[in-house]
N, CA, C and O atoms as CSV, one atom per row, in Angstrom:
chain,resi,resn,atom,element,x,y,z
A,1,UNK,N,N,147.297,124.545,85.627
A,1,UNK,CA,C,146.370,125.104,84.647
A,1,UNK,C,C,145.571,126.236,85.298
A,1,UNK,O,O,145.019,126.247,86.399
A,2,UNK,N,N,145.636,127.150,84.391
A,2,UNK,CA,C,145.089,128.141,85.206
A,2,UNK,C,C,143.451,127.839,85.003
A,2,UNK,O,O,143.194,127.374,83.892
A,3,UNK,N,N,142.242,128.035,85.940
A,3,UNK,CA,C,140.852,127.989,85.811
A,3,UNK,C,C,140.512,128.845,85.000
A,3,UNK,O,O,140.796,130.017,85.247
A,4,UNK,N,N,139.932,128.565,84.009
A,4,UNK,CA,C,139.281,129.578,82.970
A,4,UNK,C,C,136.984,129.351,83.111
A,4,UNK,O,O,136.236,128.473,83.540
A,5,UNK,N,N,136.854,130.308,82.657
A,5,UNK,CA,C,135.141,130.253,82.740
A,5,UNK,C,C,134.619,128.747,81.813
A,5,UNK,O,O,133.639,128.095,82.171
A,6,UNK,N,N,135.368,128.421,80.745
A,6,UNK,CA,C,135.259,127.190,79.816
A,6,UNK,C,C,135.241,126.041,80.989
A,6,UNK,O,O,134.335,125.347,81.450
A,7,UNK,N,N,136.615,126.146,81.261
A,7,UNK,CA,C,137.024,124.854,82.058
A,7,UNK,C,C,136.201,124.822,83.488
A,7,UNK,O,O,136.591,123.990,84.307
A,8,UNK,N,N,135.438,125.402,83.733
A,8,UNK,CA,C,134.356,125.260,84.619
A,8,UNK,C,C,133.057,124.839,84.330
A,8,UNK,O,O,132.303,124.007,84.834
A,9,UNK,N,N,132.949,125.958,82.989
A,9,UNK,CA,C,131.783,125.151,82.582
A,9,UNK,C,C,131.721,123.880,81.840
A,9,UNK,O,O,130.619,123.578,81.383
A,10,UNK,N,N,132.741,123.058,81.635
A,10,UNK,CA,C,133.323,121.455,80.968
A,10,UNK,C,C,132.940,120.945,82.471
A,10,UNK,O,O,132.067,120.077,82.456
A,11,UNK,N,N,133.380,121.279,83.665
A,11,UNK,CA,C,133.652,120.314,84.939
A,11,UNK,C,C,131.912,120.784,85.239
A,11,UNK,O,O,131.394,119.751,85.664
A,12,UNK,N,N,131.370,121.347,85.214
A,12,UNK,CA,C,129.729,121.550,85.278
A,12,UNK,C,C,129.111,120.623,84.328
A,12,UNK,O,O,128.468,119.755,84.918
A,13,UNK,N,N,129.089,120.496,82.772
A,13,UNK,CA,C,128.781,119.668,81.959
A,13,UNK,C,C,128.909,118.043,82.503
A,13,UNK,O,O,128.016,117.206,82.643
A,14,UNK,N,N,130.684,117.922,82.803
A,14,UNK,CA,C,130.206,116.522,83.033
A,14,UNK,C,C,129.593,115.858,84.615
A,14,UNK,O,O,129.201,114.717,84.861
A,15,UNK,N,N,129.706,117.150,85.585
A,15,UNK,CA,C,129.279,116.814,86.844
A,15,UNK,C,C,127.923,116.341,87.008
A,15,UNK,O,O,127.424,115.516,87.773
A,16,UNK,N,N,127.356,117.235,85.896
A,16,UNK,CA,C,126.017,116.856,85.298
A,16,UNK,C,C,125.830,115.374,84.731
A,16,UNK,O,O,124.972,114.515,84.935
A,17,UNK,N,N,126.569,115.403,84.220
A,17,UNK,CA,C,126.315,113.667,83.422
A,17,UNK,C,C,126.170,113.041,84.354
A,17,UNK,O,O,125.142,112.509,84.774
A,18,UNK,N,N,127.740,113.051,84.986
A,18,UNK,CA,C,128.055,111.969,85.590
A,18,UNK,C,C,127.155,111.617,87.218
A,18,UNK,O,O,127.462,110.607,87.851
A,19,UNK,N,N,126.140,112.507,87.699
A,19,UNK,CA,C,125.356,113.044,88.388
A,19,UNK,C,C,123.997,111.824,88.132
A,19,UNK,O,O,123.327,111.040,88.804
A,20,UNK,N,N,124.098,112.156,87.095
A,20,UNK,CA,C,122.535,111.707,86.241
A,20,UNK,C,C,123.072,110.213,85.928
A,20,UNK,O,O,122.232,109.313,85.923
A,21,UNK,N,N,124.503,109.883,85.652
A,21,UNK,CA,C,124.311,108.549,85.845
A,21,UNK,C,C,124.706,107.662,87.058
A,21,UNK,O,O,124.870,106.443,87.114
A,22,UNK,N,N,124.836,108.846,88.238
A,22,UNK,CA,C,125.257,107.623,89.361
A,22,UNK,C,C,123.874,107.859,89.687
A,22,UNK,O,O,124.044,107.199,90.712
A,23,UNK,N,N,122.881,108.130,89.748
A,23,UNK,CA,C,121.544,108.578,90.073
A,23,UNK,C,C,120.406,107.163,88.993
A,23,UNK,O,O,119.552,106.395,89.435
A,24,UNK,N,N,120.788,107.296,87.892
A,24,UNK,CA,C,120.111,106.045,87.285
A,24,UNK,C,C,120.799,104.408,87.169
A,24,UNK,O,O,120.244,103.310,87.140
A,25,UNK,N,N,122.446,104.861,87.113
A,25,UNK,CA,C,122.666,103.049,87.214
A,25,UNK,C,C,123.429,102.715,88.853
A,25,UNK,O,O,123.908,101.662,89.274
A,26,UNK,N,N,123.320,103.910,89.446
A,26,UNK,CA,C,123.727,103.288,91.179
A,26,UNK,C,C,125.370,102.900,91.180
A,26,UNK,O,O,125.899,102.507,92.220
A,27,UNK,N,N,126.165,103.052,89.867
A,27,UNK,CA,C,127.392,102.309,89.981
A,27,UNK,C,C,128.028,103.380,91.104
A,27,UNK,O,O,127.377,104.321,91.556
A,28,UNK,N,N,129.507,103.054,91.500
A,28,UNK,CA,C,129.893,103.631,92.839
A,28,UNK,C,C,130.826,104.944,92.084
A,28,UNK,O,O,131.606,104.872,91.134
A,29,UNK,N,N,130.472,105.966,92.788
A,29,UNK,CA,C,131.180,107.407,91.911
A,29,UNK,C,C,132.324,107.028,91.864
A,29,UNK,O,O,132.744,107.750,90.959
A,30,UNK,N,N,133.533,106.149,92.309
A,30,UNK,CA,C,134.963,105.997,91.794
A,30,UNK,C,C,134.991,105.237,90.064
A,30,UNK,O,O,135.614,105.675,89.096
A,31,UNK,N,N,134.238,104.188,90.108
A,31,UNK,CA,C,134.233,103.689,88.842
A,31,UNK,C,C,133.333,104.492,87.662
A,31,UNK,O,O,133.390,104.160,86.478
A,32,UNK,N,N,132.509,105.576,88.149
A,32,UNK,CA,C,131.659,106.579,86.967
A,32,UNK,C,C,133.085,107.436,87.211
A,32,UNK,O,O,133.896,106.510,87.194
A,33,UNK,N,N,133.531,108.137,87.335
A,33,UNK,CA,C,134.978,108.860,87.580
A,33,UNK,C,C,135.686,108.620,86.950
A,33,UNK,O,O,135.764,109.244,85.891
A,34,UNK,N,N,136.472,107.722,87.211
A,34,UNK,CA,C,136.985,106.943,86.087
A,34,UNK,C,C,136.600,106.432,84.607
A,34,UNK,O,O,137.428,106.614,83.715
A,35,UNK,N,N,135.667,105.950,84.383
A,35,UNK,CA,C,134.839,106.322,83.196
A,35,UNK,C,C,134.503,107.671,82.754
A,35,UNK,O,O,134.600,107.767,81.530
A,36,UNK,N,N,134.297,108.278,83.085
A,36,UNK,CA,C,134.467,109.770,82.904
A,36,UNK,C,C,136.300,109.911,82.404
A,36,UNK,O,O,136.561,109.218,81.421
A,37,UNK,N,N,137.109,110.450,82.796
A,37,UNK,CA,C,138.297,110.338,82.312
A,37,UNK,C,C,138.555,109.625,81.267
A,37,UNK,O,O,139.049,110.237,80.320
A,38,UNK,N,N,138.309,108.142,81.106
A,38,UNK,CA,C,138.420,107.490,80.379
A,38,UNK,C,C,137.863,107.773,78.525
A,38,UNK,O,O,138.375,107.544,77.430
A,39,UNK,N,N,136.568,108.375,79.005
A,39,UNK,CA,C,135.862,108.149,77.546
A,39,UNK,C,C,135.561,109.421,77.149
A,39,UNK,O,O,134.679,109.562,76.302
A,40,UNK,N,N,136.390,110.825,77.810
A,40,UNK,CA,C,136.345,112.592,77.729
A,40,UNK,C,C,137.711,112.589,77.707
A,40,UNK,O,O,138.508,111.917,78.362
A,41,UNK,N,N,137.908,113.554,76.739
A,41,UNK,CA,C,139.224,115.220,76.916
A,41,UNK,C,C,139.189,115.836,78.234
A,41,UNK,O,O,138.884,117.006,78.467
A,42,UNK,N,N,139.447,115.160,78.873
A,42,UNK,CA,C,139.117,115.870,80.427
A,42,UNK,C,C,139.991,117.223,80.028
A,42,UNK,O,O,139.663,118.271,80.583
A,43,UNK,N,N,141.124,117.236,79.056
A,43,UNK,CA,C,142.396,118.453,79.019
A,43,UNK,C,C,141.897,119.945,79.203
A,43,UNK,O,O,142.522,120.772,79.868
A,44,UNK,N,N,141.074,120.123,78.748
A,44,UNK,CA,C,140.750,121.556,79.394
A,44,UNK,C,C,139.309,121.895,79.892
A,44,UNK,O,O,138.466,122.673,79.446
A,45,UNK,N,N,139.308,120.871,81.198
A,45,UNK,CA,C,137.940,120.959,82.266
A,45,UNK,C,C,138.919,121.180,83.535
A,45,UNK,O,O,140.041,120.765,83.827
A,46,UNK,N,N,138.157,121.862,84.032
A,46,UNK,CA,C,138.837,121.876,85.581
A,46,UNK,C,C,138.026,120.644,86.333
A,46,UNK,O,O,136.964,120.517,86.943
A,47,UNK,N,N,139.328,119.673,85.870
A,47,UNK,CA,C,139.131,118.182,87.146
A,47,UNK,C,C,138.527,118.481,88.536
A,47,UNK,O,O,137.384,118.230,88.919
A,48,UNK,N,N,139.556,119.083,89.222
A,48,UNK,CA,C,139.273,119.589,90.244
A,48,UNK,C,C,137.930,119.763,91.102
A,48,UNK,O,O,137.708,119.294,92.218
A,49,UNK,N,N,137.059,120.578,90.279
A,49,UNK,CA,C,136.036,120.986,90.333
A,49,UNK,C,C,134.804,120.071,89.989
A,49,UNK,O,O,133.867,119.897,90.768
A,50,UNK,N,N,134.882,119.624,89.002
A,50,UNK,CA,C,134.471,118.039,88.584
A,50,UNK,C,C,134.195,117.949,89.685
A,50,UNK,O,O,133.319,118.561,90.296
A,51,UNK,N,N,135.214,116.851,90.208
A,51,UNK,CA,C,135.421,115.898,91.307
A,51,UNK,C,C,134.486,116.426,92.693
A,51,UNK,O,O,133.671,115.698,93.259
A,52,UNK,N,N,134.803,117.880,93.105
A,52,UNK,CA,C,134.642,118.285,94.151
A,52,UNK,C,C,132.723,118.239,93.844
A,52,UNK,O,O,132.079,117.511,94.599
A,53,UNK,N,N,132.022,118.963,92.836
A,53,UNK,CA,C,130.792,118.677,92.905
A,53,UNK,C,C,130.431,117.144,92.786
A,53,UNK,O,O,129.637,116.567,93.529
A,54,UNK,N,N,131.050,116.631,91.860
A,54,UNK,CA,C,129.967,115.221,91.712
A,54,UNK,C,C,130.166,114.287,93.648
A,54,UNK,O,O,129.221,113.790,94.262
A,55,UNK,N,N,131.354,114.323,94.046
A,55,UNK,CA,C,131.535,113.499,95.304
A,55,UNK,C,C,130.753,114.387,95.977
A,55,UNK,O,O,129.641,113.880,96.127
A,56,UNK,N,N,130.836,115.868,96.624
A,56,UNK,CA,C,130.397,116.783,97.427
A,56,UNK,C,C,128.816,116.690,97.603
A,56,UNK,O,O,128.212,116.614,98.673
A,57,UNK,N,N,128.208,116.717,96.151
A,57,UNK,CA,C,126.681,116.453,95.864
A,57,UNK,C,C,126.365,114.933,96.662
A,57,UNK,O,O,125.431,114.797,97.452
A,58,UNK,N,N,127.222,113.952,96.333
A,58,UNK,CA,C,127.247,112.616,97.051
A,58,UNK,C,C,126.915,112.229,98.715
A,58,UNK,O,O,126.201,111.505,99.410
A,59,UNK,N,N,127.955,113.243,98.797
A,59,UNK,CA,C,128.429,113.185,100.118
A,59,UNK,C,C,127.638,114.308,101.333
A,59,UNK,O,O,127.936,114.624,102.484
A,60,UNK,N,N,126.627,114.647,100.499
A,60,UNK,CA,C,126.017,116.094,101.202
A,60,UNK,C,C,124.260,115.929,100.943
A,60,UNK,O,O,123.407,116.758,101.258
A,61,UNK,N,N,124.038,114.559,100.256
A,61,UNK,CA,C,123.018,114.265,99.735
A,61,UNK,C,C,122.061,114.791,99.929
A,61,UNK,O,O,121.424,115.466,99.120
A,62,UNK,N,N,121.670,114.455,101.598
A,62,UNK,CA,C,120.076,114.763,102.420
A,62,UNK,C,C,120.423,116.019,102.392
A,62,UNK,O,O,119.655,116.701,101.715
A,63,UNK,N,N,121.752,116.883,103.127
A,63,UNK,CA,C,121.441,118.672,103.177
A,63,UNK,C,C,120.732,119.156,101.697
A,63,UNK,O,O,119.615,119.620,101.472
A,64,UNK,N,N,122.000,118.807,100.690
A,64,UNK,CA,C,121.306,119.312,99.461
A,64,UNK,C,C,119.758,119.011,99.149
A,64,UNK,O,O,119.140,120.005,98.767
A,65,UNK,N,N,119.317,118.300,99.205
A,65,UNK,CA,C,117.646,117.852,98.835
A,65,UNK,C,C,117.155,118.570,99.413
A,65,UNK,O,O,116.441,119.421,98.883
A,66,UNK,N,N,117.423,118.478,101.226
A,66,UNK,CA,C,116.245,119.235,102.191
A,66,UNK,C,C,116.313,120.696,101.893
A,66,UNK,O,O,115.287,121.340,102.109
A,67,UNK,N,N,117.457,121.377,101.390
A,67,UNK,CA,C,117.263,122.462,100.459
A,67,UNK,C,C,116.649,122.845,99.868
A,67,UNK,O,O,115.992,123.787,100.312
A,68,UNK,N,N,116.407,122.399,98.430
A,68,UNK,CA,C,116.179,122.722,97.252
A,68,UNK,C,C,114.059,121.755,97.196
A,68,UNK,O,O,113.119,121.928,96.420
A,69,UNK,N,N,114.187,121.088,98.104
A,69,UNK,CA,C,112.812,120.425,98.566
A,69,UNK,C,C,111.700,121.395,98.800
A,69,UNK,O,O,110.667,121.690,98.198
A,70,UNK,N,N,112.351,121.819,100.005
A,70,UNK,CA,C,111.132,122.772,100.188
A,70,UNK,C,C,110.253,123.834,99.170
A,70,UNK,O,O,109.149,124.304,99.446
A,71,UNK,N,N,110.973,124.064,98.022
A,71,UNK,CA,C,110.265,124.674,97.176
A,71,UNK,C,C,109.760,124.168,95.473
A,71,UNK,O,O,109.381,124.692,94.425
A,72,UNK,N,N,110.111,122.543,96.153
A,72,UNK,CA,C,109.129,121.744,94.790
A,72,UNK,C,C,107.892,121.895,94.777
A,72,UNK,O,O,107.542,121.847,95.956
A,73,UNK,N,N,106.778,122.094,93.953
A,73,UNK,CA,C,105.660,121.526,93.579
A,73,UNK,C,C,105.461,120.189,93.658
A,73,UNK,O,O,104.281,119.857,93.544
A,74,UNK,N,N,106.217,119.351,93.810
A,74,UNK,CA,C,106.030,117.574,93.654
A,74,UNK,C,C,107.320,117.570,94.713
A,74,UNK,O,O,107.933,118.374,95.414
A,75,UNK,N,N,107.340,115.995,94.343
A,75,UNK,CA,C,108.484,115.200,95.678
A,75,UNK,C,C,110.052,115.456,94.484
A,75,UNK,O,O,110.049,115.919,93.343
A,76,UNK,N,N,111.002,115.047,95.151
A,76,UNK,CA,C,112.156,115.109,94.742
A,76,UNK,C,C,112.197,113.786,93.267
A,76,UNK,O,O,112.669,113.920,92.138
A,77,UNK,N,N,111.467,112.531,93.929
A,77,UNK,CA,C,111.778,111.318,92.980
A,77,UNK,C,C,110.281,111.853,91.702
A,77,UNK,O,O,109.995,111.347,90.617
A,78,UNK,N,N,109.798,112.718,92.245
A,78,UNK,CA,C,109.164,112.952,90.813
A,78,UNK,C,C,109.938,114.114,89.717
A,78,UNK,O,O,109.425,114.619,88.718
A,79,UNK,N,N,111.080,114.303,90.165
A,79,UNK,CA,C,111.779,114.981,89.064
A,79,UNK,C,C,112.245,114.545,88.128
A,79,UNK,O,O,112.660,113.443,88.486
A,80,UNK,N,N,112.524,114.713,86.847
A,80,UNK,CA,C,112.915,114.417,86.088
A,80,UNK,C,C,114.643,114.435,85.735
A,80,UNK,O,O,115.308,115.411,85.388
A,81,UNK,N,N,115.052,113.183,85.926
A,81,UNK,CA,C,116.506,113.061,85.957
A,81,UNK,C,C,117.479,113.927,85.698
A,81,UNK,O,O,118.462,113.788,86.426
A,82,UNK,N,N,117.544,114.874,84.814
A,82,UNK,CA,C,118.345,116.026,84.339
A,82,UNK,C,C,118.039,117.010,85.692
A,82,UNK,O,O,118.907,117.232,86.537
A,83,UNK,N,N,116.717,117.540,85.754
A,83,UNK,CA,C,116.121,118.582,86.604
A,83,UNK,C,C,116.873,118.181,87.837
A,83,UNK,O,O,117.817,118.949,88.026
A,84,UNK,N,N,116.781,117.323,88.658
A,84,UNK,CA,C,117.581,116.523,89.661
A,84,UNK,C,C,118.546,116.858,90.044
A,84,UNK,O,O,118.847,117.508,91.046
A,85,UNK,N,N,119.305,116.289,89.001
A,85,UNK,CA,C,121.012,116.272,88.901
A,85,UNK,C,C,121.011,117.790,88.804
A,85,UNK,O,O,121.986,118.165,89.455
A,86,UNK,N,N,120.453,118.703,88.361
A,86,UNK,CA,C,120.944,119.834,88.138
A,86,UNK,C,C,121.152,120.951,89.421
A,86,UNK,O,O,122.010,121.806,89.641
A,87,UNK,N,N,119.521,120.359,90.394
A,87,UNK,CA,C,119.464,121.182,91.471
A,87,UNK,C,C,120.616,120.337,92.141
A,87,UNK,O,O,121.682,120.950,92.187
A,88,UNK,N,N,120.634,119.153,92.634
A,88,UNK,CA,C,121.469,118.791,93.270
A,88,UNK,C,C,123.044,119.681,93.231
A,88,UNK,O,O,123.475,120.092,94.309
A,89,UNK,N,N,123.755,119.912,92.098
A,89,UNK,CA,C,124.656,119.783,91.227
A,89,UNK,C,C,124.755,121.742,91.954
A,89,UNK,O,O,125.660,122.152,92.681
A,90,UNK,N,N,123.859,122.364,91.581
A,90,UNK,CA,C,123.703,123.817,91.758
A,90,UNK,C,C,123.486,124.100,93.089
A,90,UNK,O,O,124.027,125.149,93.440
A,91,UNK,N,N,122.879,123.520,93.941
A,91,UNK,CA,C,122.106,123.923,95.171
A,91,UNK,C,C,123.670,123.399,96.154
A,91,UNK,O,O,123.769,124.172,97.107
A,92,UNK,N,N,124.325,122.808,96.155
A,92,UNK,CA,C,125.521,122.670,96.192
A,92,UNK,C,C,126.784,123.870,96.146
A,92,UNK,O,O,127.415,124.588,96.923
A,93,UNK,N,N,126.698,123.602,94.876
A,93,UNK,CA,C,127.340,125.366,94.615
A,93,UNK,C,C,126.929,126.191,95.474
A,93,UNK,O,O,127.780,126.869,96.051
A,94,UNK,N,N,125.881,126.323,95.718
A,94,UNK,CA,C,125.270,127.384,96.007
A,94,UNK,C,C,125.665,127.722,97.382
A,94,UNK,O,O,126.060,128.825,97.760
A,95,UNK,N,N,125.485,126.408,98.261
A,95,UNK,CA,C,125.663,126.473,99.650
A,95,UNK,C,C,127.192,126.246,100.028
A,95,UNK,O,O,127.647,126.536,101.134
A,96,UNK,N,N,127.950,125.685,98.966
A,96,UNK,CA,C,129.352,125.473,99.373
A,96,UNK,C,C,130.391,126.197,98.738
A,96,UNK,O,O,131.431,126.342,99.380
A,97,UNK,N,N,130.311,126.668,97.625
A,97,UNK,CA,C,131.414,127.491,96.627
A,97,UNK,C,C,130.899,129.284,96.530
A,97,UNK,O,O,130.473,129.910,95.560
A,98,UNK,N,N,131.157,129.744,97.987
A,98,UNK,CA,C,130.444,130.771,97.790
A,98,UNK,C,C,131.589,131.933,97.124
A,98,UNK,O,O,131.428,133.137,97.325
A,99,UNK,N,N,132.552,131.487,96.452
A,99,UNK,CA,C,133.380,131.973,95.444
A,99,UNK,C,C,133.004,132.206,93.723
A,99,UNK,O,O,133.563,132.864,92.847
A,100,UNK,N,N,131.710,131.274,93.729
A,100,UNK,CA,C,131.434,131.240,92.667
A,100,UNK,C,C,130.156,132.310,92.614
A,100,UNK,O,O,129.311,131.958,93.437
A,101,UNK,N,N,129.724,133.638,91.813
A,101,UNK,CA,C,128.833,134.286,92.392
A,101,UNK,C,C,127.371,133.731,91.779
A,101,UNK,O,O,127.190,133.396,90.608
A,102,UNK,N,N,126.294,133.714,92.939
A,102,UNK,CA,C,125.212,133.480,92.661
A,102,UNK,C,C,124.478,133.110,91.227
A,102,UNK,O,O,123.778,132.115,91.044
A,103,UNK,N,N,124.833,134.260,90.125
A,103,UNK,CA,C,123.898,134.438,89.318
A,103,UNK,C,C,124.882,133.097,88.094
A,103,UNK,O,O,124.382,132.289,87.311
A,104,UNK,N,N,125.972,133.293,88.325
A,104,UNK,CA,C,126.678,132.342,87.109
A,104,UNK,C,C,126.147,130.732,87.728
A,104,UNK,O,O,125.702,129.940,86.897
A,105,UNK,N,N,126.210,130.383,88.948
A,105,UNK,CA,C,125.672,129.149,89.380
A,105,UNK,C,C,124.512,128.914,88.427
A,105,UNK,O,O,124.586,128.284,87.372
A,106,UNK,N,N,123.371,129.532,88.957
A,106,UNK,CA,C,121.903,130.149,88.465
A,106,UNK,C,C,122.012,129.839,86.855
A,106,UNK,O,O,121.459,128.874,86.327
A,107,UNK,N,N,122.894,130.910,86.087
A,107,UNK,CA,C,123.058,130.577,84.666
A,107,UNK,C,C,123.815,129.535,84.009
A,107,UNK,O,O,123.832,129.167,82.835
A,108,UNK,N,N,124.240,129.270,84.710
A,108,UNK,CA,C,125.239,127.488,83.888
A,108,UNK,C,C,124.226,126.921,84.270
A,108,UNK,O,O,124.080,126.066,83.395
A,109,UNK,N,N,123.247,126.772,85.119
A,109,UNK,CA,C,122.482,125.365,85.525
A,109,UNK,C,C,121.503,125.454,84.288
A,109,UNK,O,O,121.489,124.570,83.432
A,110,UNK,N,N,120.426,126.919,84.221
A,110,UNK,CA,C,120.205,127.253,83.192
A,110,UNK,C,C,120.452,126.885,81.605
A,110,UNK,O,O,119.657,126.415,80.792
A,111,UNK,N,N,121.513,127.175,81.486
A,111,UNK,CA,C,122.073,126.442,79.982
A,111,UNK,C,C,121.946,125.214,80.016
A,111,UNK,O,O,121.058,124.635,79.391
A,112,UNK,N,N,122.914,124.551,80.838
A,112,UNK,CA,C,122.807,122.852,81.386
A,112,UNK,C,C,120.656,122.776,80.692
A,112,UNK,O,O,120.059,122.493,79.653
A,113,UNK,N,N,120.387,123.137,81.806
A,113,UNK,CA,C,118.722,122.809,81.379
A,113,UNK,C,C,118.151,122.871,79.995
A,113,UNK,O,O,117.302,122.154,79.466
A,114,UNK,N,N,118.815,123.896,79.539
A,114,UNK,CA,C,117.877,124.008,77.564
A,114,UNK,C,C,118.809,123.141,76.813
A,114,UNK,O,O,118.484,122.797,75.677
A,115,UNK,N,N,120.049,122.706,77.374
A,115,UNK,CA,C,120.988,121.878,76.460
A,115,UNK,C,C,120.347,120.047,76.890
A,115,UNK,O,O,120.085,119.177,76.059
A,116,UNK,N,N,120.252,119.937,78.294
A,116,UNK,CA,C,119.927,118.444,78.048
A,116,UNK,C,C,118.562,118.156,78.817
A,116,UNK,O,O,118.157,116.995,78.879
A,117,UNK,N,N,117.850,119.193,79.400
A,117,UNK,CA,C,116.490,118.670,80.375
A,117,UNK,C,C,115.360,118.843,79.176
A,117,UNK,O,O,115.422,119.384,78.072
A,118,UNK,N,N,114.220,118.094,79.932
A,118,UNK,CA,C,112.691,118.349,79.177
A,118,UNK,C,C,112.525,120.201,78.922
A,118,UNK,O,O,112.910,121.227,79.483
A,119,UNK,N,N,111.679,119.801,77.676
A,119,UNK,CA,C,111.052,121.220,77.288
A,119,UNK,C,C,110.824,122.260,78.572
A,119,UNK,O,O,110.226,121.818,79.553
A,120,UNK,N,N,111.181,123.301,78.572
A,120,UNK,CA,C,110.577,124.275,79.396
A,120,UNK,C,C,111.437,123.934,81.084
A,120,UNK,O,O,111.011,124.601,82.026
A,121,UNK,N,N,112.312,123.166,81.301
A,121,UNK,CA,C,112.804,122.761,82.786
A,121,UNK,C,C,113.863,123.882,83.124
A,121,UNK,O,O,114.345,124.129,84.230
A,122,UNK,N,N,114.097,124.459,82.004
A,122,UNK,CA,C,115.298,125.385,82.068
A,122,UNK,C,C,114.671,126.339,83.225
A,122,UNK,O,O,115.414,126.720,84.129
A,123,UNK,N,N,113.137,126.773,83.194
A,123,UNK,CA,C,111.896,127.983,83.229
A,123,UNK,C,C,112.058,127.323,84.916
A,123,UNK,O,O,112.491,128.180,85.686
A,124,UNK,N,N,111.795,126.046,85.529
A,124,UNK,CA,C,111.263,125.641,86.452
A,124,UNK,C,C,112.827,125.556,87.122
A,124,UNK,O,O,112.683,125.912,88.291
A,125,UNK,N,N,114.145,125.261,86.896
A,125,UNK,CA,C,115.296,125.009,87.573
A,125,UNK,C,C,115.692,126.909,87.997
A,125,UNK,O,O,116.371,127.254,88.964
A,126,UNK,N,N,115.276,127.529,87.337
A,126,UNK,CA,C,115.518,129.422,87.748
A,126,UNK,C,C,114.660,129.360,88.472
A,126,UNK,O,O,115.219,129.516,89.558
A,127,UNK,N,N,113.685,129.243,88.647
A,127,UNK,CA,C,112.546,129.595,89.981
A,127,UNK,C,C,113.232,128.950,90.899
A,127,UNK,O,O,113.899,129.599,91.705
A,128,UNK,N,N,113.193,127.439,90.948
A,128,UNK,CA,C,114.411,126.890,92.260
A,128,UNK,C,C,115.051,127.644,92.831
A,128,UNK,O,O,114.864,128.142,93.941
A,129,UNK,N,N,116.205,127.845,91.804
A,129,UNK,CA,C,117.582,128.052,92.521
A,129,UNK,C,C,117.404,129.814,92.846
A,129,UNK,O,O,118.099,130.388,93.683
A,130,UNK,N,N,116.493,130.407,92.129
A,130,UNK,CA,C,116.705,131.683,92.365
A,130,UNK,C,C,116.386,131.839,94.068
A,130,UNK,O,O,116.927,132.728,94.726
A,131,UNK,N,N,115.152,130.551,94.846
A,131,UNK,CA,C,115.095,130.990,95.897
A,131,UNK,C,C,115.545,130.324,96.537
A,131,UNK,O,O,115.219,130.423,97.720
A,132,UNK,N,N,116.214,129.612,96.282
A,132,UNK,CA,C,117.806,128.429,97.244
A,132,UNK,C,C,118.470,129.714,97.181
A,132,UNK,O,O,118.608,130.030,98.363
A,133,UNK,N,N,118.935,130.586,96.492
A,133,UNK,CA,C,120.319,131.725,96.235
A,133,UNK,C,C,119.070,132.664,97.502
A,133,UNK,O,O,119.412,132.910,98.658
A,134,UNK,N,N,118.434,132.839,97.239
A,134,UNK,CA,C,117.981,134.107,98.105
A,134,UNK,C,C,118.020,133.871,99.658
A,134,UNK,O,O,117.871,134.759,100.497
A,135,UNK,N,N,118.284,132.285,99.965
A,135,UNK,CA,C,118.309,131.841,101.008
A,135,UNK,C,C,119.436,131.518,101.625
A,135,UNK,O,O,119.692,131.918,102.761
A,136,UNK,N,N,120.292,130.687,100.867
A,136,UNK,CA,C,121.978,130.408,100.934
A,136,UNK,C,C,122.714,131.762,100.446
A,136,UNK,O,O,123.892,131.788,100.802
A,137,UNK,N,N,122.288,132.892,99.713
A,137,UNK,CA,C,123.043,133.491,99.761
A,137,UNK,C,C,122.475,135.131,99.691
A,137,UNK,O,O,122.796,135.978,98.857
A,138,UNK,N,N,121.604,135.269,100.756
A,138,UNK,CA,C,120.801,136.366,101.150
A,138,UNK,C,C,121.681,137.740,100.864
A,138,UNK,O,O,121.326,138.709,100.193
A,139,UNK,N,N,122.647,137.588,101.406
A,139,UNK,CA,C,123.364,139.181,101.538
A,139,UNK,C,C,123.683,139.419,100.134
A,139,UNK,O,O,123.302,140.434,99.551
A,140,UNK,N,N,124.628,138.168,99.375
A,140,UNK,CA,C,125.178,138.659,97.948
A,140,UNK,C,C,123.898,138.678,97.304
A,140,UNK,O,O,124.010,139.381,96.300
A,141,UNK,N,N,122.544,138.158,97.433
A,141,UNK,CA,C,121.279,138.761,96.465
A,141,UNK,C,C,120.777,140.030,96.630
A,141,UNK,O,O,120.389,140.752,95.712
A,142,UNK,N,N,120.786,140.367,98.078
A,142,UNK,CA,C,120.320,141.718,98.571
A,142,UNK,C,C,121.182,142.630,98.045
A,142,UNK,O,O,120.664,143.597,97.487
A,143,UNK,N,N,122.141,142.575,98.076
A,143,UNK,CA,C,123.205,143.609,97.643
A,143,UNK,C,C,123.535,143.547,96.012
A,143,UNK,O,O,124.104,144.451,95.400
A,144,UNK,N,N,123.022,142.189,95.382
A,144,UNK,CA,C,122.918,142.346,93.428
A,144,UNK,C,C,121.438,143.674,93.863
A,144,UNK,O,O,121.226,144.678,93.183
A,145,UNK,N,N,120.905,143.409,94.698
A,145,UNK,CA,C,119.151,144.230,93.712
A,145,UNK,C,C,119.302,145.537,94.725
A,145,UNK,O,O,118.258,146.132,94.994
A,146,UNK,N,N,120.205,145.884,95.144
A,146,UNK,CA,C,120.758,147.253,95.470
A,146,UNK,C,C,119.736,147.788,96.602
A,146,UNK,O,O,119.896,148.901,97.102
């Protein structure tokens, strides 16, 4: 299958979910995975990609946090579950898929935020990541603002 911009943003959608629910019911990411498949059209998401954020975010836990930490206003467990999953989910991207360019990371997390986070989180997840990207990905920001 060839990767299309959809089928990325489907494997972003549910990386998100499925993010937010190994984060509230603790079950083990093979059996949310599988449930995932199970109860989605996975047919035109890039699996792939799926997989690689929700385990990667898993598996990269403390780097990703101590990231995206340093520029909370509050602690990490005072975020609000969506907000969370999202930096996690992005700040990730950010530091590992440096194929994917900066600003689309930035804007899918964005959407993600006005589609399922609290009022106004969309406003507070762009301030984040804009300075996780200026940090993880200094040269490709310096060189967007010319």
């Amino acid at each position: 299958m060839t990767v299309t911009a959809s089928a990325r943003r489907k494997a972003r959608h549910y990386a998100m979910q499925a993010l937010y629910q190994w984060q509230m019911a603790g079950a083990s990411l093979n059996a949310i995975e599988a449930e995932f498949h199970a109860d989605n059209d996975m047919s035109k998401t890039d699996v792939a990609y799926f997989r690689e954020l929700f385990h990667g975010v898993a598996k990269n836990l403390d780097d990703i946090e101590g990231t995206y930490a340093q520029y909370l206003d509050r602690s990490v467990e005072e975020l609000d579950p969506v907000s969370r999953a999202l930096l996690r989910m992005s700040t990730y991207e950010l530091k590992n898929r440096i194929d994917v360019p900066y600003k689309v990371v930035i804007n899918e997390a964005v959407a993600l935020a006005k589609k399922f986070g609290p009022t106004d989180a969309f406003k507070f997840i762009n301030g984040i990541l804009d300075k996780v990207a200026a940090k993880e990905r200094s040269v490709e920001v310096k060189a967007d603002k010319g």
